[in-house]
C-alpha positions as CSV (number, residue, x, y, z in Angstrom):
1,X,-172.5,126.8,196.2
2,X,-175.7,126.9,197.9
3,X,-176.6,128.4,201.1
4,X,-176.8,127.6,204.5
5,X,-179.2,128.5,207.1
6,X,-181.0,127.6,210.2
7,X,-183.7,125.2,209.4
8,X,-184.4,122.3,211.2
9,X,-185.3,119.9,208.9
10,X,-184.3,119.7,205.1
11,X,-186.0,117.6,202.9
12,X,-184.5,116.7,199.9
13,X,-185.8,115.6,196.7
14,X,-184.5,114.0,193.9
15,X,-186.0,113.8,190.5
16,X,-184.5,111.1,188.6
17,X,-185.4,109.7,185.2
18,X,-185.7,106.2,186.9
19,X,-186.6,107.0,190.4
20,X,-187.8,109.7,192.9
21,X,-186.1,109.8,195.6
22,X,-186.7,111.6,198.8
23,X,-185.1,112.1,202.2
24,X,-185.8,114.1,205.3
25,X,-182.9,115.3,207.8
26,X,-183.3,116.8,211.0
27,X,-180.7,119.1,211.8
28,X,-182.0,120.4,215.4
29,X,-179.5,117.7,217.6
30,X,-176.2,119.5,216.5
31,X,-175.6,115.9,213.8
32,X,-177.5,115.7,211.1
33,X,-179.8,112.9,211.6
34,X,-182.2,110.7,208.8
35,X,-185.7,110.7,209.5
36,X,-187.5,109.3,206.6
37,X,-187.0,107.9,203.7
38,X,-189.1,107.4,200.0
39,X,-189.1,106.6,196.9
40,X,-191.5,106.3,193.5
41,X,-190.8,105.4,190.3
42,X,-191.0,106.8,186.8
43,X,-192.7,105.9,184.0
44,X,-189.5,105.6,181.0
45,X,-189.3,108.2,179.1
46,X,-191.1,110.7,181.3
47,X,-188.2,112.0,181.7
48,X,-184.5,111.9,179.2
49,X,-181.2,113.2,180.3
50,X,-182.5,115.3,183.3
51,X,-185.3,117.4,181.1
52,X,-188.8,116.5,181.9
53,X,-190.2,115.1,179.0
54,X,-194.2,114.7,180.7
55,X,-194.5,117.4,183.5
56,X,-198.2,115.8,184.2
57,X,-196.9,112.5,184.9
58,X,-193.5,113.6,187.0
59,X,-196.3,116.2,188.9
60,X,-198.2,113.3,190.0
61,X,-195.9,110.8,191.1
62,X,-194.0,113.9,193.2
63,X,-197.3,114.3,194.5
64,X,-198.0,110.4,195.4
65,X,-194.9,110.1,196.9
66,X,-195.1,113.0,199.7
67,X,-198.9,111.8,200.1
68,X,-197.3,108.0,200.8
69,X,-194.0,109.4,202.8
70,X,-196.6,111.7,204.8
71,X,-194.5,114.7,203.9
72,X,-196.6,117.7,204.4
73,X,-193.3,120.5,204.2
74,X,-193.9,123.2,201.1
75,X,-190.2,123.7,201.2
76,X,-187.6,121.5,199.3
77,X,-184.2,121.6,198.1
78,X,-183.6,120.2,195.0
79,X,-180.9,120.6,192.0
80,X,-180.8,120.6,188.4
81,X,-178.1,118.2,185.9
82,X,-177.6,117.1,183.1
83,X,-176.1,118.1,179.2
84,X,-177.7,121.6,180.4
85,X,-175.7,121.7,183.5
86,X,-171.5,122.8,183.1
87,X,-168.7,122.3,186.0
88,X,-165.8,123.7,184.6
89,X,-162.5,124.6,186.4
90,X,-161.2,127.9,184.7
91,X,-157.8,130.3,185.7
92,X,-158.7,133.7,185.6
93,X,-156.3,136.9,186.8
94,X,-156.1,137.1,189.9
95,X,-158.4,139.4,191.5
96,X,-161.2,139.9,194.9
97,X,-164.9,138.5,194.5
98,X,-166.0,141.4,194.1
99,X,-164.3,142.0,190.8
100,X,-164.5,138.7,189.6
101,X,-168.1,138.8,189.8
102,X,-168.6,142.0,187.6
103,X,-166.0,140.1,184.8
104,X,-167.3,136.3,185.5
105,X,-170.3,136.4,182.6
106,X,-167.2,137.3,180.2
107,X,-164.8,134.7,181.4
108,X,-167.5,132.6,181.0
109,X,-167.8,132.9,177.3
110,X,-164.6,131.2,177.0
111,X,-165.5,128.3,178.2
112,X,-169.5,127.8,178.2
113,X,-171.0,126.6,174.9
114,X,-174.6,128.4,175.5
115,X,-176.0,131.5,174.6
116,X,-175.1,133.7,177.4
117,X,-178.3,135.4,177.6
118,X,-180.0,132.1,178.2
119,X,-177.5,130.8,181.6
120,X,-177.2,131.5,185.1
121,X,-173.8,131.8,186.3
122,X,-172.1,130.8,190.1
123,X,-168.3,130.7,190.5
124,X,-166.0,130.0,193.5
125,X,-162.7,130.9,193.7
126,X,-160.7,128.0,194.5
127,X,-157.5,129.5,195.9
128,X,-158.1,132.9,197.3
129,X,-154.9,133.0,199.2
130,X,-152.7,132.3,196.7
131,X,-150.2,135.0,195.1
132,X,-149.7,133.4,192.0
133,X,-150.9,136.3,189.0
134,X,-153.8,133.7,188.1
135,X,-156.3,132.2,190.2
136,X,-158.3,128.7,189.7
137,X,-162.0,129.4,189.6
138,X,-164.9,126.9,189.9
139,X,-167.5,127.5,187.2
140,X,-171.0,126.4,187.1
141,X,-173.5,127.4,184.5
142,X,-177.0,126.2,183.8
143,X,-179.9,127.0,181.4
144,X,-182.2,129.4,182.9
145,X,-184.8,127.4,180.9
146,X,-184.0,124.1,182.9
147,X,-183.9,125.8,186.4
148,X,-187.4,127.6,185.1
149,X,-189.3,124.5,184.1
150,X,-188.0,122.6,187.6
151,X,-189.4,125.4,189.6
152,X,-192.7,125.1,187.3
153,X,-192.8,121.4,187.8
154,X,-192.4,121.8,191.9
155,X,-195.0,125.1,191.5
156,X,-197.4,122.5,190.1
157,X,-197.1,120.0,193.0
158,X,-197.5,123.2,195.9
159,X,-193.7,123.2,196.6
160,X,-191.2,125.9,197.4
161,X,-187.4,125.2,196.4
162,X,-185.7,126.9,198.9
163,X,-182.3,125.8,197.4
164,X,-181.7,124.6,193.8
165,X,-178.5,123.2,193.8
166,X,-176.4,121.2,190.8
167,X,-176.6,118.0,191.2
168,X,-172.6,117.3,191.4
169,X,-172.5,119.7,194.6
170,X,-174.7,117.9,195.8
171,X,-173.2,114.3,195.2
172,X,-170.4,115.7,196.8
173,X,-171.9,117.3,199.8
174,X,-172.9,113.7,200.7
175,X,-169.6,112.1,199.7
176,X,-167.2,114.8,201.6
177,X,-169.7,113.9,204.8
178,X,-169.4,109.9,205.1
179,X,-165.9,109.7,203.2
180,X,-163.7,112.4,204.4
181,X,-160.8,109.9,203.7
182,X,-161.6,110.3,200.2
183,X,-160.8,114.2,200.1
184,X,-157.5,114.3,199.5
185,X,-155.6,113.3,196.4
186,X,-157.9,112.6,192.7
187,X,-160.8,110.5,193.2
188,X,-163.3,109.7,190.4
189,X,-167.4,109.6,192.3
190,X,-169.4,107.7,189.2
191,X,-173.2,107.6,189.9
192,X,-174.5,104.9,187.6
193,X,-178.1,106.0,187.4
194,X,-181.3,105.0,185.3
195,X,-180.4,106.6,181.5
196,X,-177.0,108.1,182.8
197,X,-173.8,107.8,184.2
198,X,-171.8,110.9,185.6
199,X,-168.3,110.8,186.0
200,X,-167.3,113.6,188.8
201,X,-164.0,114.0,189.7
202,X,-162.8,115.6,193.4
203,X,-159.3,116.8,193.6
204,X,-158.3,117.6,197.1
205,X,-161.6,117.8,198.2
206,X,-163.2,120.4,195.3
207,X,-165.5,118.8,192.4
208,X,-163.8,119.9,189.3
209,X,-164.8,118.2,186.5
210,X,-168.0,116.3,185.8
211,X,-168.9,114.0,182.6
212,X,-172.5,112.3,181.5
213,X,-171.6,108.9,179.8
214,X,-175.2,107.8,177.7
215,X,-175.0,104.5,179.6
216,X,-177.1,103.5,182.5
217,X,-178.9,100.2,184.5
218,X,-181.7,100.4,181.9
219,X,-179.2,99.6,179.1
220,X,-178.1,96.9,181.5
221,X,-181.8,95.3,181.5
222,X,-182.0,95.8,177.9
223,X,-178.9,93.9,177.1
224,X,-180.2,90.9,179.4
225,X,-183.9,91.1,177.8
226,X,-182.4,91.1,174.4
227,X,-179.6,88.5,174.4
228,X,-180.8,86.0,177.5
229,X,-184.4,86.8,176.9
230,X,-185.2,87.6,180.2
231,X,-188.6,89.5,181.2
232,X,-187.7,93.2,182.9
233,X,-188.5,91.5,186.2
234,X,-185.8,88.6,186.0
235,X,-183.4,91.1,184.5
236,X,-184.0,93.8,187.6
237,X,-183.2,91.1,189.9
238,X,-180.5,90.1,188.2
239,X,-179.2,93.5,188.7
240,X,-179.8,93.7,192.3
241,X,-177.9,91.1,193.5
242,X,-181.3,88.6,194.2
243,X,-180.1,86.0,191.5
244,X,-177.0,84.0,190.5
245,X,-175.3,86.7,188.1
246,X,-173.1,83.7,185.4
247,X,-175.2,85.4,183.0
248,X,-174.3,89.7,183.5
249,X,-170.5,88.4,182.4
250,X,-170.9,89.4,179.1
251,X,-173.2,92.3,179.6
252,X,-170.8,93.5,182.2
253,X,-167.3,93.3,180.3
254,X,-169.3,95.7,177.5
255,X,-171.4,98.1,179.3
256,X,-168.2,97.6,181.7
257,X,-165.9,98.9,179.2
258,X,-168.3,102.1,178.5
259,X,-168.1,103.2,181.4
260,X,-164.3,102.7,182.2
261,X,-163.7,104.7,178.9
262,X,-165.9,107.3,180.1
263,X,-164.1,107.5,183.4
264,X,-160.5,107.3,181.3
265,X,-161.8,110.4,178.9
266,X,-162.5,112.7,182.3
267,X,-159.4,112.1,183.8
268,X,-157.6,112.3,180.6
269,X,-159.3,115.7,180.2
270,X,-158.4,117.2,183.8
271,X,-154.9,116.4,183.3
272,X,-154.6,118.2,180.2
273,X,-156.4,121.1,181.1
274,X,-154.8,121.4,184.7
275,X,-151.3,120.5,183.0
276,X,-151.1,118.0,186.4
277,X,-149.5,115.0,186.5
278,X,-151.7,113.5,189.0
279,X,-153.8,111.1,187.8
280,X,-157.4,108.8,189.1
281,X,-155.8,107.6,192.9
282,X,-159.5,105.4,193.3
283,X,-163.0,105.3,192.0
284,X,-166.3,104.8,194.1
285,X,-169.4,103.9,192.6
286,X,-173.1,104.6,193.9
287,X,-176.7,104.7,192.3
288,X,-178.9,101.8,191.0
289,X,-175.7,100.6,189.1
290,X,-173.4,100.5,192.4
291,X,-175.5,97.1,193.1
292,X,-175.1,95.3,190.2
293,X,-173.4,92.2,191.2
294,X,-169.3,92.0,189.8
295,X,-169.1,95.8,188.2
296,X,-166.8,97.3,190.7
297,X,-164.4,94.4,189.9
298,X,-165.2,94.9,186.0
299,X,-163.9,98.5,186.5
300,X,-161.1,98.3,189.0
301,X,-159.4,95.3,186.8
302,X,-160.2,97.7,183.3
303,X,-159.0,100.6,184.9
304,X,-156.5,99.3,187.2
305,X,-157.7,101.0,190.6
306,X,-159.5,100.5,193.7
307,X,-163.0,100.7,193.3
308,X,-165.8,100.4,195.9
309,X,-168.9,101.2,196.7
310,X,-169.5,104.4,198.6
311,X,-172.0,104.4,201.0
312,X,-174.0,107.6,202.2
313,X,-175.0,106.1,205.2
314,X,-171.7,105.4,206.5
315,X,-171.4,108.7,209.2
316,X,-175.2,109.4,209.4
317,X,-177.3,108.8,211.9
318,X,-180.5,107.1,211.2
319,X,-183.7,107.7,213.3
320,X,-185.7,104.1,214.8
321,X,-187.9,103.6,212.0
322,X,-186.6,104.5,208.9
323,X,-186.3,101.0,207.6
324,X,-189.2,99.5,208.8
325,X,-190.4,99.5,205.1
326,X,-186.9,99.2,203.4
327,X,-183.5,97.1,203.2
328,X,-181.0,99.6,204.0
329,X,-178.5,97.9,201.7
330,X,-180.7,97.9,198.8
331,X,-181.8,101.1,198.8
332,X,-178.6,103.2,199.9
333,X,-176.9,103.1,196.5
334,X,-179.7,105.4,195.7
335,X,-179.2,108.0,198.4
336,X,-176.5,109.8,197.6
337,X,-177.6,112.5,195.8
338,X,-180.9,113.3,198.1
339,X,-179.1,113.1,200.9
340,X,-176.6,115.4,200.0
341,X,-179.8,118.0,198.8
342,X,-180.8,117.2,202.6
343,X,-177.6,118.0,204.2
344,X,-177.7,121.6,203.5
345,X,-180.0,123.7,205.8
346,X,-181.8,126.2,204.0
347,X,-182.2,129.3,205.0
């Protein structure tokens, strides 16, 4: 839903409550093409759920990390998520843009639980050469409060968002791009992050439904800290992939099972509302949770599907350099979102 333009390099950041991520992407060959790549972390708690909880704190580790990566570009693009954050698919009678757009804000109340004064509205229109009577219509709505205090927190650092964009979209952007295979039936995307899991679903290609599931790699350490007594160290290797797992089976069967009811619920929800009878065809998994050793085979034998890792460096091109300072295979788990910020050339 954002727009394109003509740059020639993007740089996209990503604000996570573990992690902040960013990527650059030169656009000026005709393919997109990685130039650089950086991350920093986050103190816990600074911030919960996608709200910034210490603006100070995420102000200064933004600013350390373009100091480090050498990133001296004012503009960004960037995106907002979260509870605050809605993806709906709606019908509506069938009508042009123009008119839809003078009715969308009362549509909207149907379906958005926030006070409308208070949101900013984008829609597409899924199937604009249909002739049914009613038309499907991609909703998004976010608090103007959230999308206020990220362009406060970026104001504070000396940075321009030339593109706020919801973090789903953006997931996607990178996802359509290296998995174009994956655009055609029901496909489940699940980006296992820090606090949270999100569940988006792509049905032929359009994001239609997204889900938050309160479970994340930090419950993952927790579980290990508290019932093998490992430090946070052991237990973030053990994660990774750097140590014999024997000990993530139980961990895994019940954080596991959180997730894959999560995932159930979504799809669940999309058939109802969309009255289809299509159902999940295969799941991919990225973020810090994509690397935890034995989880895609947790999920694929609870939920009965094929389940892999998706990779956003799959179709991109990477400049000589990039991983001079960084395992590729480590750290791509983690890219999906920034890169997809990074893929769209702002005007």
């Amino acid at each position: 839903m954002a727009l394109f333009g003509r740059k020639r390099t993007t740089v996209g950041l990503d604000i996570g409550s573990g992690l902040i991520k960013l990527v650059v992407i030169n656009h000026g060959s005709g393919e997109p093409v990685l130039t650089k790549v950086a991350y920093a972390s986050v103190v816990d708690d600074a911030i919960v759920e996608g709200e910034v909880m210490d603006p100070g704190l995420v102000a200064d580790a933004v600013r350390g990390l373009l100091a480090s990566a050498g990133v001296k570009a004012k503009d960004v693009v960037t995106a907002v998520g979260g509870r605050d954050v809605i993806v709906k698919r709606i019908a509506m009678d069938r009508m042009r843009e123009p008119e839809a757009r003078e009715v969308i804000r009362w549509e909207a109340e149907q379906h958005v639980p926030f006070d409308m004064d208070n949101v900013e509205l984008d829609f597409q229109i899924l199937d604009p050469e249909g002739d049914s009577l009613q038309m499907s219509v991609l909703l998004v709505a976010a608090k103007r409060e959230l999308i206020e205090n990220k362009m406060a927190l970026l104001a504070d650092v000396g940075l321009e968002p030339s593109v706020i964009d919801v973090d789903a979209f953006a997931l996607h952007n990178a996802f359509e791009f290296n998995h174009p295979e994956a655009m055609s039936g029901v496909v489940g995307l699940v980006n296992i992050g820090h606090e949270v899991t999100n569940v988006n679903i792509v049905e032929h290609g359009v994001p239609v439904l997204t889900r938050d599931i309160p479970v994340g790699t930090r419950r993952f350490r927790e579980d290990l800290q508290r019932e093998r007594g490992m430090s946070a160290d052991d237990a973030e290797r053990l994660l990774r992939g750097h140590e014999r797992a024997d000990a993530l089976e139980p961990v895994l069967a019940g954080r596991g099972e959180e997730v894959a009811i999560g995932v159930e619920r979504a799809a669940a929800f999309l058939q109802s509302a969309s009255r289809s009878a299509a159902g999940l065809s295969r799941l991919y998994t990225i973020g810090g949770g994509a690397r935890i050793p034995g989880l895609n085979r947790v999920l694929a034998d609870r939920l009965r599907l094929p389940v892999q890792s998706a990779n956003p460096l799959e179709r991109l091109q990477v400049a000589e350099g990039v991983w001079d300072l960084y395992n590729p295979d480590d750290l791509a788990p983690l890219l999906m979102l920034p890169i997809g910020l990074a893929l769209r050339q702002a005007a």
